[in-house]
GULUMGU-876102 format. One line per field, with one value per atom (N, C-alpha, C, O): residue number from 1; residue in three letters; atom name; x negated, y, z. Coordinates in nm, 3 decimals. Each point is the difference from the previous one (the first is absolute). Layout:
BEGIN
resi (NUM;...);
resn (ala;...);
name (CA;...);
c1 (X;...);
c2 (Y;...);
c3 (Z;...);
REM end
This chain:
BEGIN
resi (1;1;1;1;2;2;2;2;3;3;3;3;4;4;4;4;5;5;5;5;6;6;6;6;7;7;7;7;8;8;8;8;9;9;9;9;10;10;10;10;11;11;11;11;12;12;12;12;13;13;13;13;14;14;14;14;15;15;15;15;16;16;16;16;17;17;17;17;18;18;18;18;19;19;19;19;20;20;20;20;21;21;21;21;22;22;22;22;23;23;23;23;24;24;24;24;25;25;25;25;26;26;26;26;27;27;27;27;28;28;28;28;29;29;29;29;30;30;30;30;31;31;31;31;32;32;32;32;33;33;33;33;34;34;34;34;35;35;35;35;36;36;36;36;37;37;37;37;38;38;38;38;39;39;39;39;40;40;40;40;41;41;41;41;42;42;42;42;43;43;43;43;44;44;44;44;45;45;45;45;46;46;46;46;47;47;47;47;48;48;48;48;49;49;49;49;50;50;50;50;51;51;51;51;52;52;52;52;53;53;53;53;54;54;54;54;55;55;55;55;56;56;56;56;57;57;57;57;58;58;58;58;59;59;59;59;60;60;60;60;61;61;61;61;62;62;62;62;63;63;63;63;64;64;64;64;65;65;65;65;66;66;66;66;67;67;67;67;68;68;68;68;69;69;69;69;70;70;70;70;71;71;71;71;72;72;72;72;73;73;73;73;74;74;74;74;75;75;75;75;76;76;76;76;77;77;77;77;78;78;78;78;79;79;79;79;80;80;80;80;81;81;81;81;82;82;82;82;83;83;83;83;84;84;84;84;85;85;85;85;86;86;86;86;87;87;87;87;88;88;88;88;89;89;89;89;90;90;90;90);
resn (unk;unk;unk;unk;unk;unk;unk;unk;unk;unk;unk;unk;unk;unk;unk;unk;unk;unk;unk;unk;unk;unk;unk;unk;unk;unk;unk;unk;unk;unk;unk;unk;unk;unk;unk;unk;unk;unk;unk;unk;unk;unk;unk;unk;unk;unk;unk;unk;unk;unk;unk;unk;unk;unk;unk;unk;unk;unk;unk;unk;unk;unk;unk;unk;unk;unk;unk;unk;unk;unk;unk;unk;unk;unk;unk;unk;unk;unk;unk;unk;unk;unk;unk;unk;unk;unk;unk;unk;unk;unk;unk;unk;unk;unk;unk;unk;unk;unk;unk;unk;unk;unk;unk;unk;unk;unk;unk;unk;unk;unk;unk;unk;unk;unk;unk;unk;unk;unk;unk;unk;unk;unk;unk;unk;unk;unk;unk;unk;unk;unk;unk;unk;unk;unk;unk;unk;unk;unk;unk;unk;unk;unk;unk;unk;unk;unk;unk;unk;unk;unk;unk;unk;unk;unk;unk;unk;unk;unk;unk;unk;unk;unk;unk;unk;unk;unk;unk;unk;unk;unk;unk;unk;unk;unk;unk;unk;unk;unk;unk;unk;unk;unk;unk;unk;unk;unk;unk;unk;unk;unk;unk;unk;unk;unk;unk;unk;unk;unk;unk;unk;unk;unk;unk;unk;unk;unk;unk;unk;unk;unk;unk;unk;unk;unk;unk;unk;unk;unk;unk;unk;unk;unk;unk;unk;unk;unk;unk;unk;unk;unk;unk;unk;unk;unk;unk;unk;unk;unk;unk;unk;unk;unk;unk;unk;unk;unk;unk;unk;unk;unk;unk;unk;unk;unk;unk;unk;unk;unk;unk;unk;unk;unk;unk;unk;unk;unk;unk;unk;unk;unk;unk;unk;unk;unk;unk;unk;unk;unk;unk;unk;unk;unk;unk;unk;unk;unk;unk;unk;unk;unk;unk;unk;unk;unk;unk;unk;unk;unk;unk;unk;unk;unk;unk;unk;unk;unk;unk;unk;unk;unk;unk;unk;unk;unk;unk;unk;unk;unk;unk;unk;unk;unk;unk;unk;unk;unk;unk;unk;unk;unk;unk;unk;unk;unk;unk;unk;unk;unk;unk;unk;unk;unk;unk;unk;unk;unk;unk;unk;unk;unk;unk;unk;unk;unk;unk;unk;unk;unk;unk;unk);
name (N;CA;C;O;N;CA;C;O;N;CA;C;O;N;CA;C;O;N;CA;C;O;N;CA;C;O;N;CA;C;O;N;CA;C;O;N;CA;C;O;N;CA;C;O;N;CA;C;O;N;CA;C;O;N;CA;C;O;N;CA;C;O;N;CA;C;O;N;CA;C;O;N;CA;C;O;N;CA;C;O;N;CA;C;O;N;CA;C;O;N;CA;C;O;N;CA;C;O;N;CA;C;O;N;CA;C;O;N;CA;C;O;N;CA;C;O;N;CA;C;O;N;CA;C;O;N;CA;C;O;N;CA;C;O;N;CA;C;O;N;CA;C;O;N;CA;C;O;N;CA;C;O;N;CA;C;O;N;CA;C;O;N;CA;C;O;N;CA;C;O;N;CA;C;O;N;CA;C;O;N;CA;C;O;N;CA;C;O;N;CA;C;O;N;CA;C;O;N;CA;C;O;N;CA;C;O;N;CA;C;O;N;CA;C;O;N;CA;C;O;N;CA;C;O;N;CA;C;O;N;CA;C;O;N;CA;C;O;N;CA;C;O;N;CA;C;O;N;CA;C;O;N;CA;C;O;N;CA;C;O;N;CA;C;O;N;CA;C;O;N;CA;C;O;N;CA;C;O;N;CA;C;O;N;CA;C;O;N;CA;C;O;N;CA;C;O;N;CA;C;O;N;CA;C;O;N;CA;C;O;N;CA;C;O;N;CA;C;O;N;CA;C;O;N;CA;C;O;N;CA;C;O;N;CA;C;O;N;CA;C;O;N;CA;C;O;N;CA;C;O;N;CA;C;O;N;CA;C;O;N;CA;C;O;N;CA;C;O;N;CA;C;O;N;CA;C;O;N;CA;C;O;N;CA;C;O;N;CA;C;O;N;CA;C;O;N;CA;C;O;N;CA;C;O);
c1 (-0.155;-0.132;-0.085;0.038;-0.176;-0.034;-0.096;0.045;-0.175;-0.070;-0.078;0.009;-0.090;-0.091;0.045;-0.075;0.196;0.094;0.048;-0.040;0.092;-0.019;-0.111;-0.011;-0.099;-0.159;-0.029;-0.045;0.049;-0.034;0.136;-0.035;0.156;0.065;-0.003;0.061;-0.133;-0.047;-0.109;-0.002;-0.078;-0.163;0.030;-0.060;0.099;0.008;-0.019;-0.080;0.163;0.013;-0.146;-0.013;-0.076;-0.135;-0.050;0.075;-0.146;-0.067;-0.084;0.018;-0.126;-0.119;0.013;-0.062;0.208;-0.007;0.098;0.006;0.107;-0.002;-0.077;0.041;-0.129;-0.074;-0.051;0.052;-0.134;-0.082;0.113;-0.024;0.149;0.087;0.040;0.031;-0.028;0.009;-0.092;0.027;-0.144;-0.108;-0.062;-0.094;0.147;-0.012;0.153;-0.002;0.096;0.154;-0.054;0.024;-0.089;-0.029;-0.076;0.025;-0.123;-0.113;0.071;-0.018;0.115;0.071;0.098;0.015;0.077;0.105;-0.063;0.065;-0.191;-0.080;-0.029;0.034;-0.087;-0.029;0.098;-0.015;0.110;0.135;0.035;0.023;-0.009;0.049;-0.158;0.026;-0.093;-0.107;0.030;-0.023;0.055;0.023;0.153;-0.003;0.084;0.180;-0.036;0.064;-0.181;0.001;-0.089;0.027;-0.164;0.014;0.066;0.028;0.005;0.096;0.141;0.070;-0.011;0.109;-0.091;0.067;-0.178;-0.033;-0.098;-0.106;0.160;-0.078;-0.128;-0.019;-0.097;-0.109;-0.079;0.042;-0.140;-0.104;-0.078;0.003;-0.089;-0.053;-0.109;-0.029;-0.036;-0.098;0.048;-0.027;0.109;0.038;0.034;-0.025;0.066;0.031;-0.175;-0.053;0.013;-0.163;-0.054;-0.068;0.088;-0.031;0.034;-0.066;0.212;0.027;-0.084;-0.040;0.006;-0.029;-0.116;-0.040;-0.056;-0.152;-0.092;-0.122;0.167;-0.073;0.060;0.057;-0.066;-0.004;0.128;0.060;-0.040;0.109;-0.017;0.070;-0.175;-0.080;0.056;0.049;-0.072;-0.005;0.202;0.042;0.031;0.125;0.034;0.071;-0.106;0.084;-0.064;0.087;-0.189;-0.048;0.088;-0.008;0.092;0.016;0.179;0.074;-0.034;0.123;-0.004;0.089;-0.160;-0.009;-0.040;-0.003;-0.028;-0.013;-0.157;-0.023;-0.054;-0.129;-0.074;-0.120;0.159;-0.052;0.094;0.106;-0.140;0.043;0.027;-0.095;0.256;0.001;-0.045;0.013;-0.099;-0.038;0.155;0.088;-0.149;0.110;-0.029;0.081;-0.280;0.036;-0.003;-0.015;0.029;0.048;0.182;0.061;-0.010;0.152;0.011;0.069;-0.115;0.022;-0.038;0.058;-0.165;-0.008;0.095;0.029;0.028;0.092;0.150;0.087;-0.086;0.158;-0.013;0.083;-0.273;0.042;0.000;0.051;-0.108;0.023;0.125;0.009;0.096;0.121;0.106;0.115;-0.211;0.093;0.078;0.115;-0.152;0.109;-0.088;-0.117;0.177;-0.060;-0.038;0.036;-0.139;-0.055;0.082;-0.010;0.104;0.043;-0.083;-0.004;-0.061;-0.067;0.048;-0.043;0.154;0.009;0.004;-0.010;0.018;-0.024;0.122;0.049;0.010;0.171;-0.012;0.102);
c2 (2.987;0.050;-0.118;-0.075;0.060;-0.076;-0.035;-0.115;0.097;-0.027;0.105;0.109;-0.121;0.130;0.165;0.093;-0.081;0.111;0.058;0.111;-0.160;-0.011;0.055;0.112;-0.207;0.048;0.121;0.074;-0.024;0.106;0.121;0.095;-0.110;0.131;-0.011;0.090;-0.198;-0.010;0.128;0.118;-0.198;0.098;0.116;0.085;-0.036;0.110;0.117;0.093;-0.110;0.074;0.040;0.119;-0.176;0.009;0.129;0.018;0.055;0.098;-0.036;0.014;-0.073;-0.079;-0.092;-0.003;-0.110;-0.060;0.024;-0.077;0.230;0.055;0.075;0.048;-0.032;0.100;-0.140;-0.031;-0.042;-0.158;-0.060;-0.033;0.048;-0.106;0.131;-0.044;0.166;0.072;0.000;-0.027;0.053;0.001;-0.115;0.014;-0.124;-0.108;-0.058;-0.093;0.154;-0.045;0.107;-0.031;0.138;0.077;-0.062;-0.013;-0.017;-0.113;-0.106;-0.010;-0.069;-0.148;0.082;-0.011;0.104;0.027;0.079;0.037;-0.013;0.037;-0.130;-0.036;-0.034;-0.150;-0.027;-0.051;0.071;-0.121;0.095;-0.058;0.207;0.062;-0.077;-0.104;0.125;-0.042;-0.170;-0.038;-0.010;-0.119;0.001;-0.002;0.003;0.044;0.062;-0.027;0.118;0.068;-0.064;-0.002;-0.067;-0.128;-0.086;-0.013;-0.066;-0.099;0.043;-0.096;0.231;0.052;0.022;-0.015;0.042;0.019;-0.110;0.017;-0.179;-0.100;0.000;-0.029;0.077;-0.004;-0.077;0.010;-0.076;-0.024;0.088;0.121;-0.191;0.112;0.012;0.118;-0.187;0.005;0.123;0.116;-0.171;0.094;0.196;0.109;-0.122;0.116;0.046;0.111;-0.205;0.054;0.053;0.102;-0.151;0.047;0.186;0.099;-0.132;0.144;0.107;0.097;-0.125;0.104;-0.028;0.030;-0.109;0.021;-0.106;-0.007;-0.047;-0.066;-0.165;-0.028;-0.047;-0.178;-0.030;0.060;-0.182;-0.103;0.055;0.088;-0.167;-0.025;0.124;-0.026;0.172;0.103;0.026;0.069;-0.132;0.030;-0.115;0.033;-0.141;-0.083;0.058;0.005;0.031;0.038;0.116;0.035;0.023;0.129;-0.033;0.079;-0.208;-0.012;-0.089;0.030;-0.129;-0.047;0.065;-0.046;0.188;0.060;0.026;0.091;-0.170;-0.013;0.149;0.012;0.057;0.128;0.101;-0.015;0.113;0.115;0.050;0.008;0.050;0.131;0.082;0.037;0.043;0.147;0.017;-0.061;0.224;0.106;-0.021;-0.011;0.001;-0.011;-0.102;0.016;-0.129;-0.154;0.035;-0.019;0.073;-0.038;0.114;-0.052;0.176;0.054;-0.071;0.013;-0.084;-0.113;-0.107;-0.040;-0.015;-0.107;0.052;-0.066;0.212;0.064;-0.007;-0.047;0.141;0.012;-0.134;-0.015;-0.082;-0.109;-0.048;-0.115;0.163;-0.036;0.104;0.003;0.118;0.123;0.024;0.033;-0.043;0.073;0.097;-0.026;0.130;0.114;-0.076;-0.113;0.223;-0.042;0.139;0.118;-0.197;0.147;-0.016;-0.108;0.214;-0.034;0.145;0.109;-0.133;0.095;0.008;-0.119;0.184;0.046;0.033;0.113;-0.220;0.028;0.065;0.028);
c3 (-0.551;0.032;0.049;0.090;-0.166;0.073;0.079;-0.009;0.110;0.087;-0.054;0.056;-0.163;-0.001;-0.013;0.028;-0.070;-0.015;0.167;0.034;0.024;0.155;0.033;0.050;-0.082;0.084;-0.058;0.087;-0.189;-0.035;0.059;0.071;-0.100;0.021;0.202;0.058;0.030;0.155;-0.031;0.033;-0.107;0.004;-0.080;0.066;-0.144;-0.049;0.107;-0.015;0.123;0.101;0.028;0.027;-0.028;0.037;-0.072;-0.096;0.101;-0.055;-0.127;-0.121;0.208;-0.043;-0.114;-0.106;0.177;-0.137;-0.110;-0.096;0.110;-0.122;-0.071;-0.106;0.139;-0.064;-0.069;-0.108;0.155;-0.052;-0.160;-0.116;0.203;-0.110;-0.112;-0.111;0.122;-0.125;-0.078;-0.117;0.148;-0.074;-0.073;-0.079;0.107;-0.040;-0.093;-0.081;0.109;-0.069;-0.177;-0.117;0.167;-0.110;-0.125;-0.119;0.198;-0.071;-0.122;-0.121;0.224;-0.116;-0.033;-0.122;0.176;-0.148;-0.113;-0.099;0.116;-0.177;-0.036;-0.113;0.181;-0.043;-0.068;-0.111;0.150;-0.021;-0.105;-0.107;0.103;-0.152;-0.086;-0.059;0.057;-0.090;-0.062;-0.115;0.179;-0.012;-0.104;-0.123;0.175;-0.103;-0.144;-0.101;0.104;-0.108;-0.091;-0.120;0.180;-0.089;-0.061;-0.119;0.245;-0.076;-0.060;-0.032;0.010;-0.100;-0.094;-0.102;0.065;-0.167;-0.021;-0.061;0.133;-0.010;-0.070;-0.118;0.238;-0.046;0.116;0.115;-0.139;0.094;0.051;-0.022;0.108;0.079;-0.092;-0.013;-0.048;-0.121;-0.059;0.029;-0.124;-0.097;0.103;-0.052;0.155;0.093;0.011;0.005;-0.004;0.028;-0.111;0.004;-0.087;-0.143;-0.035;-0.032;0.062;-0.015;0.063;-0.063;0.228;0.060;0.036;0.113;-0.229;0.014;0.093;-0.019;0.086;0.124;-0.011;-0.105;0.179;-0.002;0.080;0.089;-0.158;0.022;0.194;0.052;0.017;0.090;0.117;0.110;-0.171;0.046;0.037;0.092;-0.176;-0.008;0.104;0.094;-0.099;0.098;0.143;0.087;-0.050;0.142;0.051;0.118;-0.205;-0.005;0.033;0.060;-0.114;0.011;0.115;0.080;-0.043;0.130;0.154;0.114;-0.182;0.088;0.072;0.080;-0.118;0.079;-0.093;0.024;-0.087;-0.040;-0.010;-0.059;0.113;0.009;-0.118;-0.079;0.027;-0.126;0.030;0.117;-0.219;0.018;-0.094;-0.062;0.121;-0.144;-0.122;-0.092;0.082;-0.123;-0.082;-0.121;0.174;-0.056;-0.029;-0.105;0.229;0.009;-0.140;-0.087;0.050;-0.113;-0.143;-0.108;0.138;-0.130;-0.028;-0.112;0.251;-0.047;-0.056;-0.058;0.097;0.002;-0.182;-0.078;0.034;-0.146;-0.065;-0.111;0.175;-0.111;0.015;-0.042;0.088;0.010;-0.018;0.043;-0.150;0.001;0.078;-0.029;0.127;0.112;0.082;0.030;0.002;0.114;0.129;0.035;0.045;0.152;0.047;-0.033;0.135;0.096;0.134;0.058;-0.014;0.143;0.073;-0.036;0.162;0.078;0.134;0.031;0.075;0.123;0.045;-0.012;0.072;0.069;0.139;0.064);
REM end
């Protein structure tokens, strides 16, 4: 385990900043599926942009995080990658 793994399962305990670090862990593991499922059907983000209508530009902000997915982006990137959007309420 290491230094930041620690700091987080310390703070977890916190209310405040689990609620902070879920809502934000939620955020990059779509990132991070968005990202895998690119690069397994080796495409650029160009060409990813292409598919689902909008700019190179618009896809990297989106994978760096500085823009928010809507639903209905994350349903455009699922079809240009024929794959389903599951969205549920645990």
């Amino acid at each position: 385990m290491d230094d930041l793994e620690r700091y987080i399962n310390k703070s977890i305990q916190d209310s405040e900043f689990k609620k902070v670090y879920e809502s934000k862990r939620l955020k990059y593991d779509l990132i991070s599926k968005m990202i895998s499922l690119r690069e397994e059907e080796h495409i650029t983000q160009l060409e990813l942009a292409e598919r689902i209508g909008t700019t190179q530009a618009v896809i990297s902000r989106l994978e760096n995080g500085s823009t928010n997915l809507t639903l209905s982006m994350m349903a455009r990137i699922a079809e240009a990658f024929n794959r389903k959007l599951l969205v549920e309420f645990a």
